[in-house]
Every structure is written in C-alpha cells, then in structure tokens.
C-alpha positions in Angstrom: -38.2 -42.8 -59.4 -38.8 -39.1 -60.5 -42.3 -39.8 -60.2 -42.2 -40.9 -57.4 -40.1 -38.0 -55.9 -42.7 -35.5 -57.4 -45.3 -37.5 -55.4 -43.4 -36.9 -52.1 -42.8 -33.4 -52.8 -46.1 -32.7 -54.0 -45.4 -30.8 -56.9 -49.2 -31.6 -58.2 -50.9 -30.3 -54.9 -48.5 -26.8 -55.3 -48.5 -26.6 -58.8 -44.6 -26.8 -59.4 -42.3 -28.5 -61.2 -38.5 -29.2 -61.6 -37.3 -26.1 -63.6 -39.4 -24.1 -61.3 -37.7 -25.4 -58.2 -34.0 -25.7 -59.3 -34.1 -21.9 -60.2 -35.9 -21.0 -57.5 -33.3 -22.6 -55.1 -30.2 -21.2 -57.3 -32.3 -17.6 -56.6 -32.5 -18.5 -53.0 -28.6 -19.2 -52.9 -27.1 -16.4 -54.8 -29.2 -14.0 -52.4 -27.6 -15.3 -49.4 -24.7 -16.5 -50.3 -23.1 -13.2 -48.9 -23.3 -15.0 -45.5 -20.1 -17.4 -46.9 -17.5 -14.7 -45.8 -19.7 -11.8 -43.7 -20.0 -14.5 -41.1 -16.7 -15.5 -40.8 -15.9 -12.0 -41.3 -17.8 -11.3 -37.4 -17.0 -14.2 -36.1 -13.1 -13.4 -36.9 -13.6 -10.5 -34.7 -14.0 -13.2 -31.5 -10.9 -14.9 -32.2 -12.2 -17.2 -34.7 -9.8 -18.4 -37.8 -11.4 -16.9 -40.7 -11.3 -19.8 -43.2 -12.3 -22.9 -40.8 -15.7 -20.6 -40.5 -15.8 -20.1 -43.8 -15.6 -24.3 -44.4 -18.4 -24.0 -41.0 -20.9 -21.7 -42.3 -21.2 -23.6 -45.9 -21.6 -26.7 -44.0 -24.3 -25.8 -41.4 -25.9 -23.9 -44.4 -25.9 -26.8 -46.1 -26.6 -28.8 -42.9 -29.4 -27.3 -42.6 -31.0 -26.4 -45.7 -30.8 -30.3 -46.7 -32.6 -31.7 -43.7 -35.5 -28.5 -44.3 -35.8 -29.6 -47.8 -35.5 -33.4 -47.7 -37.5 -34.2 -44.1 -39.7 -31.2 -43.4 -40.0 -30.6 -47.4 -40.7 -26.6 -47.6 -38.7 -23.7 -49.2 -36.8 -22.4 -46.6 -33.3 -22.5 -46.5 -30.9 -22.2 -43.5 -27.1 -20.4 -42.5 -25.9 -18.9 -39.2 -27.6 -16.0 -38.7 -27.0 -12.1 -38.8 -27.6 -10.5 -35.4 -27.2 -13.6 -33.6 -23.7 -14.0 -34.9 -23.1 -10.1 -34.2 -24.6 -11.4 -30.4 -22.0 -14.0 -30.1 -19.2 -12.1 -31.4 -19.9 -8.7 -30.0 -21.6 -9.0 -26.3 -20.8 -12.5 -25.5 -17.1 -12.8 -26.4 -15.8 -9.3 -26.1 -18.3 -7.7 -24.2 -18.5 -10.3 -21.3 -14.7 -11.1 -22.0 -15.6 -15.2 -22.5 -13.7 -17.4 -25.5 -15.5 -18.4 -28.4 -15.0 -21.9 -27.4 -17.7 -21.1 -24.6 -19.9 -19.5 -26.6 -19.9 -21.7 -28.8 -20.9 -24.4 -26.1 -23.6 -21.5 -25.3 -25.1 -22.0 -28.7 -25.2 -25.9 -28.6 -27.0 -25.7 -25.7 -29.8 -23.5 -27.1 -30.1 -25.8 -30.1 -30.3 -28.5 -27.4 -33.4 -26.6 -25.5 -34.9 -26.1 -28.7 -34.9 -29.8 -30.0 -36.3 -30.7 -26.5 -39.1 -28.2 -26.8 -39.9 -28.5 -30.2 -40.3 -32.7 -29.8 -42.3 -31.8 -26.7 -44.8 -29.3 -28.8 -44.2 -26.7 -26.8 -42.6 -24.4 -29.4 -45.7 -25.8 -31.5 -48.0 -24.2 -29.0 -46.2 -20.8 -29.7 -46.9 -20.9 -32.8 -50.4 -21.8 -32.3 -51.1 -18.8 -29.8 -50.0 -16.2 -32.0 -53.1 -14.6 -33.2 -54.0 -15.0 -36.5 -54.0 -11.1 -37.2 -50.6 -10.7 -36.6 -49.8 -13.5 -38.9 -49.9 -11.0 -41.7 -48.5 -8.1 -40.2 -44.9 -10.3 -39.4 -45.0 -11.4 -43.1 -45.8 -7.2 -44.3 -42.9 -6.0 -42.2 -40.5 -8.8 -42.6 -40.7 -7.5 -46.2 -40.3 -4.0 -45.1 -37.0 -4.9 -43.3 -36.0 -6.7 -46.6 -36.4 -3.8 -48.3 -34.3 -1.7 -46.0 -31.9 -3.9 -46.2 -31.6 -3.7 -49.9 -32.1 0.0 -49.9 -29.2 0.0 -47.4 -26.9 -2.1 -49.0 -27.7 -0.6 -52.6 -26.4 3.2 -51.3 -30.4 4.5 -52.1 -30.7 5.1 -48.4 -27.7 5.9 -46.3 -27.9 7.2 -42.5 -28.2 10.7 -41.6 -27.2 11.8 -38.4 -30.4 14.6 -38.3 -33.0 12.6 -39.8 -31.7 9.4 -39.1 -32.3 7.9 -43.2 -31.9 10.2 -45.9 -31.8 9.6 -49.9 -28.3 8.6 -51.2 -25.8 9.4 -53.8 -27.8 8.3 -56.9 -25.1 9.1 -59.5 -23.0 6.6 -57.0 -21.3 4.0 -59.6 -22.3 1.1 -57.1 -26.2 2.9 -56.6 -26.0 3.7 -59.9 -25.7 -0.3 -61.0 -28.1 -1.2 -58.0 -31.5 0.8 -59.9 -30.4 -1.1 -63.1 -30.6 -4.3 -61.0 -34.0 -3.4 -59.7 -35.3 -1.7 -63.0 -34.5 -5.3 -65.0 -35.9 -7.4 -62.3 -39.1 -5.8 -62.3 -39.4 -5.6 -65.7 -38.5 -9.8 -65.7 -41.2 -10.0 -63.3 -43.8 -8.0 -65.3 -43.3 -9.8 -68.1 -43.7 -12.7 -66.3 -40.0 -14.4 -66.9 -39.4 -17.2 -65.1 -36.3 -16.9 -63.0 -36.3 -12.7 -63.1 -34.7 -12.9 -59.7 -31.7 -14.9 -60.6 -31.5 -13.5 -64.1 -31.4 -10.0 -62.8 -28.9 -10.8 -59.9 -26.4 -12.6 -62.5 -26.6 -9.7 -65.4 -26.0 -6.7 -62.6 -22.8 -9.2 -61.5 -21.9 -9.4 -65.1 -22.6 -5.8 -65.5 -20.4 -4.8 -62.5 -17.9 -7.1 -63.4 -17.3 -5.3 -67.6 -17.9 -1.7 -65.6 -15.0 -3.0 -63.3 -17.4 -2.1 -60.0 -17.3 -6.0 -59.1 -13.9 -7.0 -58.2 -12.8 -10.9 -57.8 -9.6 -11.2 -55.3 -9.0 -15.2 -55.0 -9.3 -16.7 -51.5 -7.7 -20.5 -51.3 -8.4 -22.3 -48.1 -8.1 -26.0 -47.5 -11.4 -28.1 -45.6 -8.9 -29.7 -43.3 -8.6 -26.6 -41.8 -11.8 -26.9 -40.1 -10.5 -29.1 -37.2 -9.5 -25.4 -36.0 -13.2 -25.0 -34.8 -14.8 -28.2 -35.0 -15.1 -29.8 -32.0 -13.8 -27.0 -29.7 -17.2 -25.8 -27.8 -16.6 -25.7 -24.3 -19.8 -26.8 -23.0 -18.9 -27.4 -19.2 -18.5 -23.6 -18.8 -21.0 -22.9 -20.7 -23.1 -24.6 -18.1 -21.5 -22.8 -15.4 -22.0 -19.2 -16.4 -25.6 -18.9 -15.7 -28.4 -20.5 -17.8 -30.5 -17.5 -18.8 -28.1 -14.6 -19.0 -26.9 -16.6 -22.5 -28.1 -19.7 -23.6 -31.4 -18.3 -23.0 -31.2 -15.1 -25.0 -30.0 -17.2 -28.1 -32.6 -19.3 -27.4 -35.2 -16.8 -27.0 -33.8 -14.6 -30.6 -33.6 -17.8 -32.3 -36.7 -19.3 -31.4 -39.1 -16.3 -32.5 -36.5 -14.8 -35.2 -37.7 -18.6 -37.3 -41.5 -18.0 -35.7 -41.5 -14.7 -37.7 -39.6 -16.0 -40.9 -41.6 -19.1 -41.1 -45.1 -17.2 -41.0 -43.9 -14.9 -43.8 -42.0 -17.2 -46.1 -45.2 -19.6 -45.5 -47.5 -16.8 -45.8 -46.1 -15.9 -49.2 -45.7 -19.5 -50.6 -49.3 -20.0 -49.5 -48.0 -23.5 -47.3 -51.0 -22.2 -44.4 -53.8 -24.6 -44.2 -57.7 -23.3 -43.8 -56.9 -23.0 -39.9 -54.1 -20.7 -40.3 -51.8 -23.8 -39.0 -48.5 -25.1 -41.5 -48.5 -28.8 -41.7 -45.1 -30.4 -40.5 -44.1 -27.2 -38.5 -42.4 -29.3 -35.8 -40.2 -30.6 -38.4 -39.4 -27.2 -39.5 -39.0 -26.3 -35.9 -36.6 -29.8 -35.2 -34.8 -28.8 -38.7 -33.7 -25.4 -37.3 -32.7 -26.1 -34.0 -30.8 -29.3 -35.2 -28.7 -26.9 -38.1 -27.8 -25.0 -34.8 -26.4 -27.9 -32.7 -24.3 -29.1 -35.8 -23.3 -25.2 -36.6 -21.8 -25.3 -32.9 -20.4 -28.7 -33.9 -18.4 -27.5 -37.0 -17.7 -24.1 -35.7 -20.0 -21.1 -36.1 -22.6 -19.4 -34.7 -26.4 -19.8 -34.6 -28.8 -21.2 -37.7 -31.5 -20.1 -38.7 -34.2 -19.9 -41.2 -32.9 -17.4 -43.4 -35.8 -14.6 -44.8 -34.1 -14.3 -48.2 -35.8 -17.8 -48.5 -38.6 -15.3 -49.9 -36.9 -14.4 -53.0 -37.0 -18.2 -53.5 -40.7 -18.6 -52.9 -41.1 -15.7 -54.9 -39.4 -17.1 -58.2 -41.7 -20.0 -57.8 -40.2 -22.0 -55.1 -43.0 -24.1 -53.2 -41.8 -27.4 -52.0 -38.5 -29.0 -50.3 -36.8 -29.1 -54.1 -36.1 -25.5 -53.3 -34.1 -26.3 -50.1 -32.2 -29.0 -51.7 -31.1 -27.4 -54.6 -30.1 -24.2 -52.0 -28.2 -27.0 -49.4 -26.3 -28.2 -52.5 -24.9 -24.9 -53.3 -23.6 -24.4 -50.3 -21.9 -27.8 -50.2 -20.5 -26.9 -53.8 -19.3 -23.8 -52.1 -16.9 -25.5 -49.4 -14.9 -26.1 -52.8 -15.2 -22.6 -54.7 -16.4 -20.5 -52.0 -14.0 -17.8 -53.6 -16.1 -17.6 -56.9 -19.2 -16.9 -54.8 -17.7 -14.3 -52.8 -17.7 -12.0 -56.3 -21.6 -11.5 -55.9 -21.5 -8.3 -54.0 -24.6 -6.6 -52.1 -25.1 -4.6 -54.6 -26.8 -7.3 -56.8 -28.5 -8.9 -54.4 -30.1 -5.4 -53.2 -32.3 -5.1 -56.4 -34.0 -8.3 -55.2 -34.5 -7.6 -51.5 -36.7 -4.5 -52.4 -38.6 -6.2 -54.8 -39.0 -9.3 -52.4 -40.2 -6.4 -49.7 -42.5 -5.0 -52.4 -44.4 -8.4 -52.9 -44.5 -9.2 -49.6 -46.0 -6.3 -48.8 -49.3 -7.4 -49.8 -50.2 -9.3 -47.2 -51.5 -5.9 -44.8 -54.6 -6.1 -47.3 -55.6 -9.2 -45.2 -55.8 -7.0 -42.1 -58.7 -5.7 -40.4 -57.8 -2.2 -40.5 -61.1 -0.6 -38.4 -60.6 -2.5 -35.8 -58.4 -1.1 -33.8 -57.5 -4.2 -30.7 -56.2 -5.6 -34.4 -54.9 -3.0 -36.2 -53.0 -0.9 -33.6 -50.6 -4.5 -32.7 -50.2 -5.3 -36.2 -49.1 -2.0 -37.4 -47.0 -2.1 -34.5 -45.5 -5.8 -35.5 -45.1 -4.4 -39.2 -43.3 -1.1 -38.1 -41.3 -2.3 -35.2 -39.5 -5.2 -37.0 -37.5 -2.8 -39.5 -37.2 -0.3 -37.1 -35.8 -2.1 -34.9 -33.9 -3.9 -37.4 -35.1 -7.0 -35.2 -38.2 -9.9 -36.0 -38.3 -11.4 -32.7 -38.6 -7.3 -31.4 -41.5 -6.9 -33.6 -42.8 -9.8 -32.7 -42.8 -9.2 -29.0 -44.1 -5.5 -29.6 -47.3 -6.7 -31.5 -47.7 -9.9 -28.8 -47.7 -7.7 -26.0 -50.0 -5.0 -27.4 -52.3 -7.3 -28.5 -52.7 -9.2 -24.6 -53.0 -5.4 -23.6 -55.7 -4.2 -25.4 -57.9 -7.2 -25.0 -57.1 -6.9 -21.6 -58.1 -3.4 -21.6 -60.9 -3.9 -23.8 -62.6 -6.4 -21.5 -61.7 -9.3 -23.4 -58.9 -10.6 -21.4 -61.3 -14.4 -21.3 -60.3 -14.4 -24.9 -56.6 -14.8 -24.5 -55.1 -18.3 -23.8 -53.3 -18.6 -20.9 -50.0 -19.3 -23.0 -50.2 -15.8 -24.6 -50.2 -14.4 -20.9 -47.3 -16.2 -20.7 -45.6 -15.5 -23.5 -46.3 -11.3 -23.1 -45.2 -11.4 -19.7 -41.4 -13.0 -21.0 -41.5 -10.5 -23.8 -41.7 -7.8 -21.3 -39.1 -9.2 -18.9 -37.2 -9.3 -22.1 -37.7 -5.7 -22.9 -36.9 -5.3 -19.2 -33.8 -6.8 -19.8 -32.6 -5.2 -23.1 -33.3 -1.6 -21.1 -31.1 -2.4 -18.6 -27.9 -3.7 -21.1 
C-alpha cells in the first residue's frame, strides 16, 4: 500500500519522501494558520458570528487543501483568502449596504463560473497565453510581496506618512524576537537542516512564549455552532443585483490571484514541464474554484491557493503529501483552533522574508536587454507588492506586454486571447479608477 501511494504521488520522479513531505506540510500550516481567527476576525465586521467562521475557515481550508493534495496531487494548500475576504466584508457588505447572506450567495456563484470555465478550458487557455517571460517575473515579485509582508508584520518596516515605509523600532521586544526568528532560520537553511522553516517558527513561539511576548488567551467554541452560517447564502439576490458589479469582480480577483500563486509556487517546486505548461492544472484550477463553492456553503468568504504554500515547497515539499498533511491540520484545528491561535505573526514573519528571498531568484531567468520583455516583467515584479495585489501585477505586466508588441510591430505575435484578456484588464483598471 505505501508503495503504492509513493507511486501515485511520484515521490521517485520529484525526489521526495515521507519525512520530507509531512514537515513540509506542518511548515506549510503553521505559516498560515493565522488565517484560523484573522478571517473570522473581518468577516465579524459584516455581521458574521465569529466562531461558526472560525469552524468555516478550518473546514474550507481543509476542504480544499485535501481535494489539491489527493486529486490534483501538488503542494499547494488552500483557506479563504486575504483581500478577497477584506472585499466581501468591506465594499460588498458595508460599502454597498447588502447582508452577508448575499454576498455569500455572490461568492458561490463565482466558484460556480469558475468550475464551468475551468471544465470548459477556458481558464486553461489563460494560463496558456500568458507569456512565458512573465512567468518568472509573477513568481520574483510574489516573493517580494512575501517579504513585505513579513517585514510588515515583524515591526522591521512600519509606514511613514512622508516616505511611505521607513525602518522600524529594532530594539521593539516583538522586532527584536522577529530577527532571532530570521537569523535561526537562515542559519537552519545554510546548514542544510531539514525542516529549518518549522524548526525556526516553533523555537521563536517557544521563545516568545518564556520572554512572555506570546500570550495564550483560551477560545472554546462548539462545531454545532456552524449551522449559524452554513447554509444561509442568499443566492436569488445575489442573482438580482447585477452580474458583473460582484460576482464578477470575485471572479476576476480569484481567478488570476491562483494564476499568479500557481506559476510561482510551481515555478519554485520546479512542477513546469519543458513547454512551460504544469501537468493537471485544470485540476488545480477545478480544486480552487470547488474550495470556494463549499467555503460559501459552510460560511466564509472566498478560497484560494494560498502563497505561503512556498514556505512548504521550500522545506522540500513537492507532491500532493504536502497538501494532505496541511488539510489535516486544519481539520485537527476545528477541535483546538485555540492552541493554534498562540502562533503570532511575529514567528511566521522570519519565514515570509526568507520565502521572498529564495523566490527571488527566479528574475535571473529573465531576459534583461530586451526591453518588450524586461520593461512588463519588471513591471509584474514591482507592481504586485506595491500594490499589495497579484492579480494587479499581473494585469500591469499583461497589458504592457500586448502594448509594446503592439508598438514594436509585433502585434501578429500576440494571440487573439491576450487582446482579450488586456483589453478586460484595462476595463478593470477603468473600473477600480472610478470606485
């Protein structure tokens, strides 16, 4: 049986094995397991009950991350997503003055598009029109928005309302235990330990917690309590308010939000064939959209693939043992979702800049000196922590690329799809200017 499960998992072919995979999807849980209370923690500001969304979001996680893992077999695992959830909570709800029982029917109904396009190949085709170039540009600044992230959350980088970003308070207790973090796990990593991610995460929570900078306040909830969201999307008003104005836009953010963490969690765990193509990617596409039909189900907003997957792939993680192992968690958490809620973002901060610092790399593989590739792939890589957005980065490379091989007289050279697909990202933009 077990060898028979390596078989189907390839761990031959991608040169893993079982320790390898269990750590690497314990890595890939303890870095986003923060999501177990700051999504119900949003989604409370809608209306929402805060513990039923804390039962949802471990069970769409785990949704989600089981179906990656088991049918479409990579290392990516899934949760509802930041931003999107933000969306929901923020501009649908309050802003537009709707229940969350609507929006909630808004979200099914993108997961429902999403299914239907992926099964059709259409999102397939999106994939496949991206140019290559730009592959390695969404993987280089994906990292770079990682890193942000963990400078952010760490207290090395802190706004400024002059500069925008300035350096922190570095003799900060909290900043102070985030460098330790980051010192150990790069010293793990250049000494080659196995499982210097989740070894450096666990000894800065252990550290925080005998320093008394890691506090543990209890949280009970019971799972029956879900039946306060499950079940309760409102989908015939959902239809009513006007297809595009909603379901499209969590569509649209969904749709290339997983285009851009696919290509650099794929990019990084080397799962690109010779053609630049990932085998199985419409069950990685059907995976995602289907953890986002059940979220609405259970009671949360959308899921997606999560790129904190990375620090996964990066401790080793190659094949759909990974997911697993990450979807389990989750389902452990429904029961002790208060013992997870101890590992603060100042543990996990250490290993988001070194994720960002690996995944850096891949702008060697661009063709810096020429500039119809170089100009929309720096522009990708800058615009997606900038921005603080992938599918924004994404659309600013896309449509800089279309118009420079446009203006370069090479306009025969781009399909007919990637007209298509700049001239939506520019309505989109269009649309953003005018909210």
């Amino acid at each position: 049986m077990r060898r028979r499960l390596e078989r189907y998992f390839e761990f031959d072919s991608l040169k893993t094995n079982w320790r390898t995979e269990i750590l690497a999807g314990m890595t890939t849980f303890v870095t986003m397991s923060y999501i177990i209370f700051v999504n119900p923690s949003i989604l409370r500001d809608a209306g929402m009950p805060f513990t039923p969304v804390v039962a949802a979001t471990c069970l769409s996680a785990a949704f989600g991350s089981l179906l990656m893992g088991a049918w479409a077999r990579y290392p990516i695992a899934l949760a509802p997503g930041m931003g999107l959830n933000a969306y929901f909570a923020y501009v649908v709800v309050k802003g537009m003055g709707l229940s969350w029982e609507v929006a909630l029917g808004a979200v099914f109904l993108s997961g429902a598009l999403f299914v239907a396009l992926a099964m059709a190949g259409v999102i397939r085709r999106i994939l496949a029109s991206i140019p290559t170039e730009l592959y390695s540009s969404i993987a280089a600044g994906i990292g770079l928005l990682l890193a942000l992230i963990g400078f952010r959350n760490s207290g090395i980088i802190v706004p400024d309302a002059s500069t925008t970003v300035a350096l922190g308070n570095l003799r900060a207790p909290n900043t102070l235990l985030a460098i330790f973090g980051l010192l150990l796990i790069a010293a793990l990593l250049a000494w080659r330990v196995k499982g210097a991610m989740l070894i450096g995460i666990l000894a800065t929570v252990a550290l925080g917690a005998a320093t008394g900078l890691v506090h543990w306040t209890p949280q009970t909830y019971r799972f029956s309590g879900i039946s306060a969201t499950a079940l309760r999307l409102d989908l015939p008003r959902a239809l009513g308010l006007g297809f595009v104005e909603i379901v499209f836009v969590f569509f649209f953010i969904d749709v290339f939000d997983n285009v851009g963490t696919l290509v650099a969690v794929g990019r990084k765990a080397r799962l690109f064939d010779d053609a630049s193509r990932i085998p199985r990617v419409n069950r990685i596409l059907i995976s995602d959209a289907s953890a986002t039909i059940a979220g609405s189900l259970a009671g949360t907003s959308t899921v997606v693939n999560y790129i904190e997957s990375a620090a996964g792939v990066v401790a080793g993680g190659r094949s759909g043992v990974t997911s697993i192992v990450t979807g389990l968690l989750f389902l452990a958490a429904l029961f002790v979702a208060p013992v997870f809620g101890v590992i603060p973002s100042t543990a996990t901060a250490p290993a988001l800049i070194i994720v960002g610092c690996l995944m850096i790399s891949h702008i060697s593989e661009i063709r810096w000196d020429e500039p119809v590739v170089a100009i929309p792939a720096f522009l990708t890589m800058t615009a997606i922590p900038l921005s603080f957005s992938i599918a924004n980065g994404i659309a600013f490379g896309f449509t800089a690329y279309t118009l420079l091989k446009i203006l370069h007289g090479e306009y025969r050279q781009v399909g007919w799809l990637v007209y298509v697909l700049t001239a939506l990202f520019i309505l989109r933009f269009v649309y953003l200017g005018s909210t």
